[in-house]
C-alpha positions in Angstrom: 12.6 -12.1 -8.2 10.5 -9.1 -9.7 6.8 -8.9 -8.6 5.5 -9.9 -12.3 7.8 -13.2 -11.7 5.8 -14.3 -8.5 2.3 -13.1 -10.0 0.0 -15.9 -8.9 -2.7 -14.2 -11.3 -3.1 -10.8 -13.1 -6.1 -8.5 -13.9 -6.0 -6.6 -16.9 -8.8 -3.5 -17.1 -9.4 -0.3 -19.1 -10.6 2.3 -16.8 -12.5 5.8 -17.8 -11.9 8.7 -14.8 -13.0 12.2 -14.4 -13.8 15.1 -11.8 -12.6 17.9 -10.0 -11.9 17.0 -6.2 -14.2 14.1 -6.4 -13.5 11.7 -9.3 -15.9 8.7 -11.0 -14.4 5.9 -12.7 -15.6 2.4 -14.4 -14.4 0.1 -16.5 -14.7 -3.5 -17.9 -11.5 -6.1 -18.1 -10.6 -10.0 -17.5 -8.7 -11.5 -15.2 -6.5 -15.1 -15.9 -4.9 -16.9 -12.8 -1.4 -18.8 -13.1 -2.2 -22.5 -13.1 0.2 -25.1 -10.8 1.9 -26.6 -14.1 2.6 -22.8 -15.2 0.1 -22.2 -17.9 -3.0 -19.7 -17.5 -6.7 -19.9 -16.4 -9.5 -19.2 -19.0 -10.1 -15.5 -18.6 -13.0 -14.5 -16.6 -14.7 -11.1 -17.4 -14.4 -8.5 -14.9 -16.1 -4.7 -14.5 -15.0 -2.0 -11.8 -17.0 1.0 -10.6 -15.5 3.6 -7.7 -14.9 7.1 -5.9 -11.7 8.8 -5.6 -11.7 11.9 -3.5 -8.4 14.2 -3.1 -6.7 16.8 -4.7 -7.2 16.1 -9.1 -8.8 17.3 -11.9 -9.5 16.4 -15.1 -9.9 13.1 -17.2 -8.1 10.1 -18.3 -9.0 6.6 -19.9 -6.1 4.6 -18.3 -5.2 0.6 -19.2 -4.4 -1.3 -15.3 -2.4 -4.2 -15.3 -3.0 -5.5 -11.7 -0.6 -8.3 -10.3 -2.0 -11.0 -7.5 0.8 -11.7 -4.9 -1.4 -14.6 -3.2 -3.4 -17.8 -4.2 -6.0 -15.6 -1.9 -6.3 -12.3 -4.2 -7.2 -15.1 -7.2 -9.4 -16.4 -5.0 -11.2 -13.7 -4.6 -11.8 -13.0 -8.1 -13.3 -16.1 -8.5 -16.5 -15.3 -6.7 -19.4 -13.7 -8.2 -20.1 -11.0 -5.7 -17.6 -7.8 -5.2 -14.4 -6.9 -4.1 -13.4 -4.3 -2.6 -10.4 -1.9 -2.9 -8.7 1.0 -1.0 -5.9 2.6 -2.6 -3.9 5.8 -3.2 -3.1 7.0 -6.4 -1.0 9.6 -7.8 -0.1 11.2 -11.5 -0.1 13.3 -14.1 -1.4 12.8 -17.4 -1.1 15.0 -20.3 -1.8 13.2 -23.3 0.1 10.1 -22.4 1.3 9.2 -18.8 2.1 6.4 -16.0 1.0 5.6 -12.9 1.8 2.9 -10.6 -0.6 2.2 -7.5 -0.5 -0.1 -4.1 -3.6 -1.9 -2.9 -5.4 -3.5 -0.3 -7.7 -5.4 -1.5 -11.0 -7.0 -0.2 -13.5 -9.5 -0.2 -16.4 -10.6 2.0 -14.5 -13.8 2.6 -11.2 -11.9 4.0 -9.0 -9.2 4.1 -6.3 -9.9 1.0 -2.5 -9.1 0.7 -1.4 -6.3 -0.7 -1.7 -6.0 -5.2 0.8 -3.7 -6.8 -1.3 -2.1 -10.2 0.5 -0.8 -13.0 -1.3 1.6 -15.6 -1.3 3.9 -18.9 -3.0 6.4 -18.9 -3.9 9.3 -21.9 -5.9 12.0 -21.1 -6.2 15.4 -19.0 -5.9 14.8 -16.1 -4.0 15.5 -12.5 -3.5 14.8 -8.8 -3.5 12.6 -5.8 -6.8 10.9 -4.4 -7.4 8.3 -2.1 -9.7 5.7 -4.0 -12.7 3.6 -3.2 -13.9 1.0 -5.8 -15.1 -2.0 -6.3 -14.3 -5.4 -9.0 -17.0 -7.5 -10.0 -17.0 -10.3 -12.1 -19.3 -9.4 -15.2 -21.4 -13.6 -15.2 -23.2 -11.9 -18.0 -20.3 -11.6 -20.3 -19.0 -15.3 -19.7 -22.0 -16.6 -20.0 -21.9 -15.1 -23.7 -18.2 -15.8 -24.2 -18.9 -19.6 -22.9 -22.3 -20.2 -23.9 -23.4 -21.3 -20.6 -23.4 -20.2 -17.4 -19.7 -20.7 -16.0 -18.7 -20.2 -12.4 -15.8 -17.9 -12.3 -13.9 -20.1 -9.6 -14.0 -23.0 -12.6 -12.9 -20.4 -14.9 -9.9 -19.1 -12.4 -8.6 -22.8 -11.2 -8.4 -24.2 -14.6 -11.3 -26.8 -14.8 -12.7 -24.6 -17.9 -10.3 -25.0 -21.0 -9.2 -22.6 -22.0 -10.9 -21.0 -25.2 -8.8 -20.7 -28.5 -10.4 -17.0 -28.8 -8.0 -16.3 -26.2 -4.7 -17.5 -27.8 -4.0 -13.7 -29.0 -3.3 -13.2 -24.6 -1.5 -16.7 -24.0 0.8 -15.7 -26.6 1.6 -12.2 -24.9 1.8 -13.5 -21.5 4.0 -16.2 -22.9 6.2 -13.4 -24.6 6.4 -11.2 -21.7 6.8 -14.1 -19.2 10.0 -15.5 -21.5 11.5 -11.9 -21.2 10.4 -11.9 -17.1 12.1 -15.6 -17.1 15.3 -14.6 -19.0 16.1 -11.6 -16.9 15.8 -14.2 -13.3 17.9 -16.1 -15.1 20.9 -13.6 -16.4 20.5 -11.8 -12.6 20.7 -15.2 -11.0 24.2 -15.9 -13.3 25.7 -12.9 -11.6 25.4 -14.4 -8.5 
């Protein structure tokens, strides 16, 4: 099974980097968690702030897709303190580019399985760095998307409906989960 198949929850978040040795980066996203019947959470609002230090230069703007392995890397998103992550990082980007990252990821509660983040960058910008940051959930922003104030872990577990502003991101994750779903199914036939 691919890693997108077993996704127990994914993180999506745009993410502004630049420097020379050492880098800054933050950026604002939402993250959705995959509910026991299959459908998806109501999105909670995330922001990211962090350090990378290594061998890079430049500037990029890059859009992270970041897939939860475990029930416990949701979990962790659906508190309203911070997470933390260590990771490595590697690419170039001139004008367009990819990248494709490994985490460990953290939270005061517990130490989490590993994430695997996919990302598109644009930009100027090159090297390898070893990165410190940190995920927050942004209570601010749900409160005004949900016009009240919504705990994230409600948001995450599915006791918040989801909001029909949303349907534009259930219909991608339905399209790109059909595709996911169709290619188990045509690797499982050659079995």
């Amino acid at each position: 099974e691919t890693v997108l198949a077993k996704a127990k929850g994914l993180a999506f978040i745009t993410i502004a980097k630049g420097g020379f040795i050492v880098a800054g980066r933050g950026g604002t996203g939402l993250v959705v968690a995959k509910l026991e019947d299959g459908s998806w959470s109501a999105p909670s609002a995330i922001g990211s702030m962090g350090l990378s230090w290594g061998l890079q230069i430049g500037g990029d703007c890059c859009d992270f897709i970041i897939v939860l392995n475990t029930k416990a890397a949701v979990e962790s998103f659906s508190t309203k303190g911070m997470i933390g992550r260590i990771g490595g990082s590697g690419g170039l980007t001139l004008g367009l580019g990819r990248k494709m990252e490994g985490d460990l990821v953290g939270s005061k509660k517990k130490f989490l399985a590993h994430t695997y983040t996919y990302a598109r960058s644009k930009g100027m910008f090159a090297g390898v760095a070893i990165e410190v940051s940190a995920i927050k959930t942004r209570n601010k922003i749900n409160r005004q998307f949900y016009g009240y104030d919504v705990d994230p872990a409600d948001l995450l577990n599915g006791k918040v409906k989801p909001p029909i502003a949303a349907k534009p991101l259930y219909d991608e994750l339905k399209n790109v989960y059909h595709y996911v779903n169709m290619g188990k199914t045509i690797v499982e036939g050659n079995k």
